[in-house]
The first five atom37 places (N, CA, C, CB, O) and aatype in JSON, in Angstrom:
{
  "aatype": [20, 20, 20, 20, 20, 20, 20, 20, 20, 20, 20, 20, 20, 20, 20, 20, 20, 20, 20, 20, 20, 20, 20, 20, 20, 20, 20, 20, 20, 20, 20, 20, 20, 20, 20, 20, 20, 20, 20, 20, 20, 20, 20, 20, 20, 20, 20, 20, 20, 20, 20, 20, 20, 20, 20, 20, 20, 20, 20, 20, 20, 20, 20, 20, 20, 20, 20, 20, 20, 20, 20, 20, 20, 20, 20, 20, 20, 20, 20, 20, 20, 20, 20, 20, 20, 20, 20, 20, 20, 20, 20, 20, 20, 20, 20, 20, 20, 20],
  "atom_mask": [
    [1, 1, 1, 1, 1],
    [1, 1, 1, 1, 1],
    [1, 1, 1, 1, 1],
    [1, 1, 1, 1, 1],
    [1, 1, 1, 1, 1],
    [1, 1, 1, 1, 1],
    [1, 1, 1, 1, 1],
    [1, 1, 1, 1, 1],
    [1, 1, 1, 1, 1],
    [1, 1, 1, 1, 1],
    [1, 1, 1, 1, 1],
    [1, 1, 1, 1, 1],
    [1, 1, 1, 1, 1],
    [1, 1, 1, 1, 1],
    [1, 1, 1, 1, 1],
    [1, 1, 1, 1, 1],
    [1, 1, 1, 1, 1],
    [1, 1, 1, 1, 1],
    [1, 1, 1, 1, 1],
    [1, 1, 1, 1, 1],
    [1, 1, 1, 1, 1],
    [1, 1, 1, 1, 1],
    [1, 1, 1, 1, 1],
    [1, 1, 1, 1, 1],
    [1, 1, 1, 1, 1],
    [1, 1, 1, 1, 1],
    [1, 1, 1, 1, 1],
    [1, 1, 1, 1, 1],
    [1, 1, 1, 1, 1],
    [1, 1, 1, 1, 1],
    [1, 1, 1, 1, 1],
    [1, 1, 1, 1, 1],
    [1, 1, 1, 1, 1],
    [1, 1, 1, 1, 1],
    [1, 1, 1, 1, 1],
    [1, 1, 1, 1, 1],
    [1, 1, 1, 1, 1],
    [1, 1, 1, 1, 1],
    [1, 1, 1, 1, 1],
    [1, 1, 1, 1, 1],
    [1, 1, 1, 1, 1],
    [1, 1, 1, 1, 1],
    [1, 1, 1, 1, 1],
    [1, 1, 1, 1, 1],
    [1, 1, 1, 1, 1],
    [1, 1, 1, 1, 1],
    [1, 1, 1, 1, 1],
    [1, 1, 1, 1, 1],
    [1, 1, 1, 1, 1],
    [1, 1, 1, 1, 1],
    [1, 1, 1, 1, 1],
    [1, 1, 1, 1, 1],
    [1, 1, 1, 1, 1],
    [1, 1, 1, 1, 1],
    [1, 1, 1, 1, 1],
    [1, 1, 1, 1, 1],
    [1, 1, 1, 1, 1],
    [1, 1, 1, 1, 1],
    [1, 1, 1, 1, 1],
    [1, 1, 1, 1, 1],
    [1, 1, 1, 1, 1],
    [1, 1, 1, 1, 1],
    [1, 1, 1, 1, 1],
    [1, 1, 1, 1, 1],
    [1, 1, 1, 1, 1],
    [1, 1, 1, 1, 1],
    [1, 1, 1, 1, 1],
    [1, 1, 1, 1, 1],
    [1, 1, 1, 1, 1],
    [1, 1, 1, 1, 1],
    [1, 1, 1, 1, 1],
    [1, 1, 1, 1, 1],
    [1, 1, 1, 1, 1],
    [1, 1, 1, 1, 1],
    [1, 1, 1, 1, 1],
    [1, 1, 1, 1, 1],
    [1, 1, 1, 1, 1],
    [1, 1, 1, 1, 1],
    [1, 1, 1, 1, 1],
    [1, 1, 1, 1, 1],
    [1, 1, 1, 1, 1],
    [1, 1, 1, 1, 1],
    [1, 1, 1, 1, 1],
    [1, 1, 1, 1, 1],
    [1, 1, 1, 1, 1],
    [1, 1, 1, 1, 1],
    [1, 1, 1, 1, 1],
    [1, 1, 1, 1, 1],
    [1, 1, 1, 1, 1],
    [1, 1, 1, 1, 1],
    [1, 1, 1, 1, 1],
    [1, 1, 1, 1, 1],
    [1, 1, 1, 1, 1],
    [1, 1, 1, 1, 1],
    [1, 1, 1, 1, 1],
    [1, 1, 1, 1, 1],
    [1, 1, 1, 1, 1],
    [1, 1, 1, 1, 1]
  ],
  "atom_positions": [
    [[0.84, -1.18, 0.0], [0.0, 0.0, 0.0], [0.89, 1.24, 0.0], [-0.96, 0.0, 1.22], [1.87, 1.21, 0.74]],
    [[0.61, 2.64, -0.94], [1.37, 3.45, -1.14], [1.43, 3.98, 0.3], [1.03, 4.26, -2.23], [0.78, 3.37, 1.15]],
    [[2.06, 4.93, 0.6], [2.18, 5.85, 1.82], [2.95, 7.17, 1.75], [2.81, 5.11, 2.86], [4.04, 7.43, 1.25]],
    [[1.86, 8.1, 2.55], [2.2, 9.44, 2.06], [2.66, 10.34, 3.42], [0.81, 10.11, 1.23], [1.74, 10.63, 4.18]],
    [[4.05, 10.81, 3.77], [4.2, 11.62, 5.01], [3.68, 12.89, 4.61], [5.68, 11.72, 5.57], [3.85, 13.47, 3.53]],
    [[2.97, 13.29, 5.71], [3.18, 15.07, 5.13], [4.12, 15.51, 6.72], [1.0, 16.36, 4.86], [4.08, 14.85, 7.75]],
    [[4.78, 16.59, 6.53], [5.73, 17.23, 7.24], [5.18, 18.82, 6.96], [7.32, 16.82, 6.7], [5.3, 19.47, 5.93]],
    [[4.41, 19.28, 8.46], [3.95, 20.54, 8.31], [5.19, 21.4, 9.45], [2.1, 20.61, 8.75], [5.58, 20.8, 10.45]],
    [[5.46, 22.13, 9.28], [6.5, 23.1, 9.67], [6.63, 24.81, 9.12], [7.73, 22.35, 9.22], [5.91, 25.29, 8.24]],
    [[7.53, 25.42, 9.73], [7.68, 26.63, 9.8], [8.8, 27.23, 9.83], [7.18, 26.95, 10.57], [9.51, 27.03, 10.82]],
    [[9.45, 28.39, 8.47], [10.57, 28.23, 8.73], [10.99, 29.73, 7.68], [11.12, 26.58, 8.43], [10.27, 29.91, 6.7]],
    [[11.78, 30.41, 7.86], [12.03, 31.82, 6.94], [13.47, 31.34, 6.14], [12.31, 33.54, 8.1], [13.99, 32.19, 5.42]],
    [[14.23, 29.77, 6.27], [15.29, 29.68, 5.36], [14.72, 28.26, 4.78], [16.91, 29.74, 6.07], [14.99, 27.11, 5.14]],
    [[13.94, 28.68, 3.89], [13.82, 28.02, 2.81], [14.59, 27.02, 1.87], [13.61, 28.73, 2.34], [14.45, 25.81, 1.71]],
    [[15.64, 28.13, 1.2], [16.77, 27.83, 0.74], [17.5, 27.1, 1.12], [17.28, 28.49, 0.63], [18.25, 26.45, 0.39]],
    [[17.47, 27.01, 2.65], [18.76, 26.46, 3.04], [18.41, 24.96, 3.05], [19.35, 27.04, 4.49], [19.32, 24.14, 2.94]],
    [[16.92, 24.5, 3.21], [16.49, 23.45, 3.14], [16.5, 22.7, 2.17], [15.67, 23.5, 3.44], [16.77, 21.51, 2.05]],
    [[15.99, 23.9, 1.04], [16.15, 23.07, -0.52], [18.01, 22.68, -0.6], [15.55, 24.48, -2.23], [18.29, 21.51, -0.86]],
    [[18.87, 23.42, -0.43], [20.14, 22.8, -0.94], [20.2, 21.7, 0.3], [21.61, 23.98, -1.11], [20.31, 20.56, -0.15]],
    [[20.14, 21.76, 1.91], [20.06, 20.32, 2.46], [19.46, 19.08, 1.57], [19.2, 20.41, 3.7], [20.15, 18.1, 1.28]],
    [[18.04, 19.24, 1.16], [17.61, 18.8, 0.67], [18.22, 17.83, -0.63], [16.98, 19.56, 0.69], [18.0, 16.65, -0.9]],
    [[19.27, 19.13, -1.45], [20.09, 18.77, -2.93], [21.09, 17.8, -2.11], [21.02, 20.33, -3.97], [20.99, 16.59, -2.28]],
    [[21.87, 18.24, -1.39], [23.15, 17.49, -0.72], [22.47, 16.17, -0.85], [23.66, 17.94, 1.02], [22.98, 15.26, -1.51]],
    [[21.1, 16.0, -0.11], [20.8, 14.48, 0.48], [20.31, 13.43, -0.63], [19.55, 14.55, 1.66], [20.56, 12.23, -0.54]],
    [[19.66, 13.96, -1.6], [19.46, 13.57, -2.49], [20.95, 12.92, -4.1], [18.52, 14.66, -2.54], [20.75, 12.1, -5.0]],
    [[21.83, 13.49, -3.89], [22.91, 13.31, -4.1], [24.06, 12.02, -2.94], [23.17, 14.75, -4.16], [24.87, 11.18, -3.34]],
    [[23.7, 12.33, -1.67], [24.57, 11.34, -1.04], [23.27, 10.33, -0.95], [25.46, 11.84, 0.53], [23.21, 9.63, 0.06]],
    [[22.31, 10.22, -1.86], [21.69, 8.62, -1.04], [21.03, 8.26, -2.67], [20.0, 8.81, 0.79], [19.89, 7.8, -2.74]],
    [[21.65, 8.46, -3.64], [21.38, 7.9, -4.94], [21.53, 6.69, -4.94], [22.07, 8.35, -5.93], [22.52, 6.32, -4.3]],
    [[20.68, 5.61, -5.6], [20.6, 4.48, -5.66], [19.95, 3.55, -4.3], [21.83, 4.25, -6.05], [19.68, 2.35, -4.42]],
    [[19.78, 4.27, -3.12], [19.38, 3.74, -2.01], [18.28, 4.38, -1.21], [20.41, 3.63, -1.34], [17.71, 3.98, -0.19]],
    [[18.15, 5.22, -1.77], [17.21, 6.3, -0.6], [15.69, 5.47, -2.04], [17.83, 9.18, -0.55], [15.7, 5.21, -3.25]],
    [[14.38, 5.37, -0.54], [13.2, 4.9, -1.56], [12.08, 5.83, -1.39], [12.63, 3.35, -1.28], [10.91, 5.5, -1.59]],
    [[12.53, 7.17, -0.96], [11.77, 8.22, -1.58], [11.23, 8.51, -3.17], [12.49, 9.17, -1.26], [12.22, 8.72, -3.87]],
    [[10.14, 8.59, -3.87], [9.45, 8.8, -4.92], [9.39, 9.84, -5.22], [8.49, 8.45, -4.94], [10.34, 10.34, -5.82]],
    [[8.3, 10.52, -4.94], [7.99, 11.75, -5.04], [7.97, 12.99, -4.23], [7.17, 11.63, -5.32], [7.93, 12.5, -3.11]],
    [[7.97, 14.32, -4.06], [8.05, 15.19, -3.03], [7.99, 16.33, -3.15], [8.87, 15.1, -2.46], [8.97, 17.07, -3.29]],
    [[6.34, 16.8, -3.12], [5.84, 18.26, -3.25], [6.13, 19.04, -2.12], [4.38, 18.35, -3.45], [6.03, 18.45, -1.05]],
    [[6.62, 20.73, -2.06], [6.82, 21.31, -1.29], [5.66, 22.46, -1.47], [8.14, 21.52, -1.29], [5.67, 23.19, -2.46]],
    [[4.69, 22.56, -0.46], [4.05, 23.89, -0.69], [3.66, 24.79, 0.18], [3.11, 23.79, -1.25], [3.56, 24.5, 1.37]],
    [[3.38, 26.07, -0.3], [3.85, 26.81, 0.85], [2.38, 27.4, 1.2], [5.15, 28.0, 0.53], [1.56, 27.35, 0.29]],
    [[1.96, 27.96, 2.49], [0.62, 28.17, 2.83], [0.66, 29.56, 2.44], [0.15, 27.82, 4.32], [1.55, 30.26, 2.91]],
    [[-0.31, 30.1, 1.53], [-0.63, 31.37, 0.78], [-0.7, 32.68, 2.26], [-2.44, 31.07, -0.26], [-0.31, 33.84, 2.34]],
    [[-1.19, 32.0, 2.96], [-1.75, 33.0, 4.38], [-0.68, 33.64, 5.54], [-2.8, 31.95, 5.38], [-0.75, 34.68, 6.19]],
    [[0.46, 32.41, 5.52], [1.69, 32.25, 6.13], [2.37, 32.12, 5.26], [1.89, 31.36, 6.98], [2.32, 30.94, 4.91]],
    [[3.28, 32.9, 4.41], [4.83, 32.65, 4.67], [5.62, 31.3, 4.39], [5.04, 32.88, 6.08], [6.02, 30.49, 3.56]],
    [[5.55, 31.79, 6.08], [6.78, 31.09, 6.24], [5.74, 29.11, 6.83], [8.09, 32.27, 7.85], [6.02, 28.1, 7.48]],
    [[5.18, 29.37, 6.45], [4.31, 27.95, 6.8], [4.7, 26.89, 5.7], [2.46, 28.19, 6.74], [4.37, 27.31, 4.59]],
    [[5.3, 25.66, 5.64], [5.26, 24.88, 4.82], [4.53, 23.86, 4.83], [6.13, 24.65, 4.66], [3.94, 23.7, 5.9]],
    [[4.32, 22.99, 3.95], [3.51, 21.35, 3.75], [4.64, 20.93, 3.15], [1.93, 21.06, 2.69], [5.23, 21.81, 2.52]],
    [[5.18, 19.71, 3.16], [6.18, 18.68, 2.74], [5.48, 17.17, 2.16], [7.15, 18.41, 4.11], [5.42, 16.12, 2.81]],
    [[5.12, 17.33, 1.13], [4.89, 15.67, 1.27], [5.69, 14.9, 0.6], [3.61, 15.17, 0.84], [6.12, 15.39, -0.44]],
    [[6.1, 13.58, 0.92], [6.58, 12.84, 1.0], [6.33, 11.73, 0.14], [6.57, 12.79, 1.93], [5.3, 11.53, 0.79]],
    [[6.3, 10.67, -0.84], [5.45, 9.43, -1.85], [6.64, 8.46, -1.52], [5.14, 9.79, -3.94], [7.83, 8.68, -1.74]],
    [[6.15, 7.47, -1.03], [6.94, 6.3, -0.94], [6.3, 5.09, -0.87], [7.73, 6.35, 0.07], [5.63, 4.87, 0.14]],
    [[6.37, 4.13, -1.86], [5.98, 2.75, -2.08], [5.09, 2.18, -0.97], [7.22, 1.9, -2.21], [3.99, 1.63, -1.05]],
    [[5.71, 2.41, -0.1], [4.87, 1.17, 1.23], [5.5, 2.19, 2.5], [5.76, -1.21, 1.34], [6.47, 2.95, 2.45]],
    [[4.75, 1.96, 3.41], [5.55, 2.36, 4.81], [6.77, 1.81, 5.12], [4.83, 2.04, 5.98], [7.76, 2.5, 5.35]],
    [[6.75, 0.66, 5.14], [7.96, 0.4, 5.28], [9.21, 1.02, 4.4], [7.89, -0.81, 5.2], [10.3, 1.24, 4.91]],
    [[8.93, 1.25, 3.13], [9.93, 1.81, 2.34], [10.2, 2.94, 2.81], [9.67, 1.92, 1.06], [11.21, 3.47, 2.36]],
    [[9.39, 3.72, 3.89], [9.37, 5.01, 4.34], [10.55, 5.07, 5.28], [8.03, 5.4, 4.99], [11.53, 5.81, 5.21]],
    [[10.18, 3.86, 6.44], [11.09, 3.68, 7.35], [12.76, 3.39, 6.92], [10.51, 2.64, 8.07], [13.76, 4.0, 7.3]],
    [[12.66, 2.49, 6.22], [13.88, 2.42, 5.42], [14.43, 3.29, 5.15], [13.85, 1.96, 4.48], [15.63, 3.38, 5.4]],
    [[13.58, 4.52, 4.36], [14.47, 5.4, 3.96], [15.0, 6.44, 5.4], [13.71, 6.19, 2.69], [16.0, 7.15, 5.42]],
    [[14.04, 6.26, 6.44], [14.43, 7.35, 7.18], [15.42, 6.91, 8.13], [13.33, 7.99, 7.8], [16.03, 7.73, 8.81]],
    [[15.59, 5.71, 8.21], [17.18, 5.0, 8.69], [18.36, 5.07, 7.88], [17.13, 3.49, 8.84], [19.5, 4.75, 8.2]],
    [[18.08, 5.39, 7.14], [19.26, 5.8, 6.36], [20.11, 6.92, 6.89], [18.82, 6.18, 5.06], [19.73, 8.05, 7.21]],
    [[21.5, 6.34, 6.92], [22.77, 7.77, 8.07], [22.41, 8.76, 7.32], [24.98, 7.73, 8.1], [21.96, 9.64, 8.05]],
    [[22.39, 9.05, 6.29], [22.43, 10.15, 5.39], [21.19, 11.31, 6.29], [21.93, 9.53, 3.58], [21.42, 12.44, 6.71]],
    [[19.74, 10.41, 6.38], [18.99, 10.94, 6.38], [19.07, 11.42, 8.11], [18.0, 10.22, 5.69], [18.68, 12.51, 8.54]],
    [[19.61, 10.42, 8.84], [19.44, 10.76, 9.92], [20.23, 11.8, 10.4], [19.49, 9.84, 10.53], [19.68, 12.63, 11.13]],
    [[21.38, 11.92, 10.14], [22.7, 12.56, 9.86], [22.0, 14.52, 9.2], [23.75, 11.25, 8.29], [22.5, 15.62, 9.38]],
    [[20.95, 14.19, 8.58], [20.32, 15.63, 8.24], [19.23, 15.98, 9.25], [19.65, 15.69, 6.7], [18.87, 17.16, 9.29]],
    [[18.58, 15.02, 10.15], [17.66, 15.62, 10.74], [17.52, 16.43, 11.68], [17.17, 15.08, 10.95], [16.45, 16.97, 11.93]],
    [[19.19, 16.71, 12.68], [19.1, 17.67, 13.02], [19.49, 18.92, 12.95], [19.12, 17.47, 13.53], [19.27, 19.79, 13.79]],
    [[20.54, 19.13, 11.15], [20.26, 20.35, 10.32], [19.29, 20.48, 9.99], [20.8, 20.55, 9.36], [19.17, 21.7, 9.87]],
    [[18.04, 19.82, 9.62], [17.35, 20.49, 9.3], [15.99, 21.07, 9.73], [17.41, 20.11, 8.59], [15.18, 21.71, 9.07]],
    [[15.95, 20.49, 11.72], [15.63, 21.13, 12.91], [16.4, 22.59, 13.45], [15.84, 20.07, 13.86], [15.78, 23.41, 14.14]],
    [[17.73, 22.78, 13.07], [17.86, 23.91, 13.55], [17.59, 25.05, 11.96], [19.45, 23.89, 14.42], [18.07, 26.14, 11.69]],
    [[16.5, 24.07, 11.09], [16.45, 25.68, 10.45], [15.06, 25.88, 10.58], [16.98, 25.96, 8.71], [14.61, 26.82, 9.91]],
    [[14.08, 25.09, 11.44], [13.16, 25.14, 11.95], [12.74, 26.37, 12.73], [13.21, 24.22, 12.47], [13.73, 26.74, 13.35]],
    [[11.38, 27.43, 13.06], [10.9, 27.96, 13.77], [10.64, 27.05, 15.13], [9.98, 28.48, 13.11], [10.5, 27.49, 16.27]],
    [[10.62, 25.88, 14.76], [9.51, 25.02, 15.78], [9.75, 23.36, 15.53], [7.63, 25.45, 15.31], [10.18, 22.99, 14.43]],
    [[9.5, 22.53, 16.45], [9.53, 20.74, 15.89], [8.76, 20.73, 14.77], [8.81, 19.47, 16.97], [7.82, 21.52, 14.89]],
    [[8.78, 20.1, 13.63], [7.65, 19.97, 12.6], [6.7, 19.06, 13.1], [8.1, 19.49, 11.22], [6.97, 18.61, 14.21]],
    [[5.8, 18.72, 12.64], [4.37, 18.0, 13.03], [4.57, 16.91, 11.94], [2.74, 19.03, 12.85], [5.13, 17.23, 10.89]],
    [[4.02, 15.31, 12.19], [4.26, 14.22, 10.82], [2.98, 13.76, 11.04], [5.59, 12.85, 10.81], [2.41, 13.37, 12.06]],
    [[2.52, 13.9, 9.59], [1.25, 13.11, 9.34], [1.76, 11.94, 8.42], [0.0, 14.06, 8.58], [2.39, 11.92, 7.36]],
    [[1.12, 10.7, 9.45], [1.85, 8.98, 7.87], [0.44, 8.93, 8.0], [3.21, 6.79, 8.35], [-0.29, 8.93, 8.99]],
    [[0.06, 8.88, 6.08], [-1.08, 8.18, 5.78], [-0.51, 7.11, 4.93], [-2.19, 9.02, 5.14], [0.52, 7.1, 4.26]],
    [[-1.31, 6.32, 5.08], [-2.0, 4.82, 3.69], [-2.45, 5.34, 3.13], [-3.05, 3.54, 3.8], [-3.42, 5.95, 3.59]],
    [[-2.09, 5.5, 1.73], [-3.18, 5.75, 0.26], [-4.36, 4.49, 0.27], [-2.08, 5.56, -1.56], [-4.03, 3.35, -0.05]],
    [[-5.5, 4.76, 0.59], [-6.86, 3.81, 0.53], [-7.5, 4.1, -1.3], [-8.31, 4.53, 2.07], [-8.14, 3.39, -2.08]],
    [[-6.72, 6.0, -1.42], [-7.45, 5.56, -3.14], [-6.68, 6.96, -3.84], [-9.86, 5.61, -3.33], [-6.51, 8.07, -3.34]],
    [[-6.34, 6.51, -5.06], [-5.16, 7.44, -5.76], [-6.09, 7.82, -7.23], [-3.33, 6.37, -6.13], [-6.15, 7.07, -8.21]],
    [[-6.43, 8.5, -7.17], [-7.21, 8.76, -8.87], [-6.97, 10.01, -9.44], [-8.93, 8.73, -8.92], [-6.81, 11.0, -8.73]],
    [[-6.92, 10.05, -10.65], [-6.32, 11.27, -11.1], [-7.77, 11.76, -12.79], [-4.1, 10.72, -11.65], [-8.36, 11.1, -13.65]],
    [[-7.74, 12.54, -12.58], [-9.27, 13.33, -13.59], [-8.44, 14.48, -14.29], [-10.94, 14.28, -12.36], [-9.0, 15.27, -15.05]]
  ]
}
């Protein structure tokens, strides 16, 4: 079953996340089982983000988030945080596209 994190957070360095972001994606080629990953930003706030996350199965989720690479970034990319981020894990129950 697919599975979707969302990662809601708050944060005025953007940037600095997207190149964390480039670094990690570069040191975990061929191993990291991240899919897909929309970033969007709340029209009302700023500095408010949504993160989501597309990965095969939950478990592929976990996998990926044991990964040193990944773990090794999580607390750069807490100190570019306003605040702890919030994690929503869903199960995709239905994926349709119109």
């Amino acid at each position: 079953m697919s599975f979707i994190q969302i990662i809601d957070c708050h944060t005025d360095r953007l940037a600095e996340m997207q190149a964390l972001d480039e670094e990690w994606v570069t040191a975990t080629e061929g191993r990291r089982r991240l899919r897909r990953q929309i970033v969007a930003r709340d029209r009302s706030d700023p500095n408010h983000y949504l993160v989501f996350v597309f990965f095969d199965s939950a478990e592929d989720a976990r996998i990926n988030s044991d990964l040193p690479e990944t773990q090794h970034n999580a607390a750069k990319y807490a100190a570019l945080l306003d605040a702890p981020p919030l994690f929503l894990d869903l199960d995709v129950v239905e994926d349709r596209t119109f």
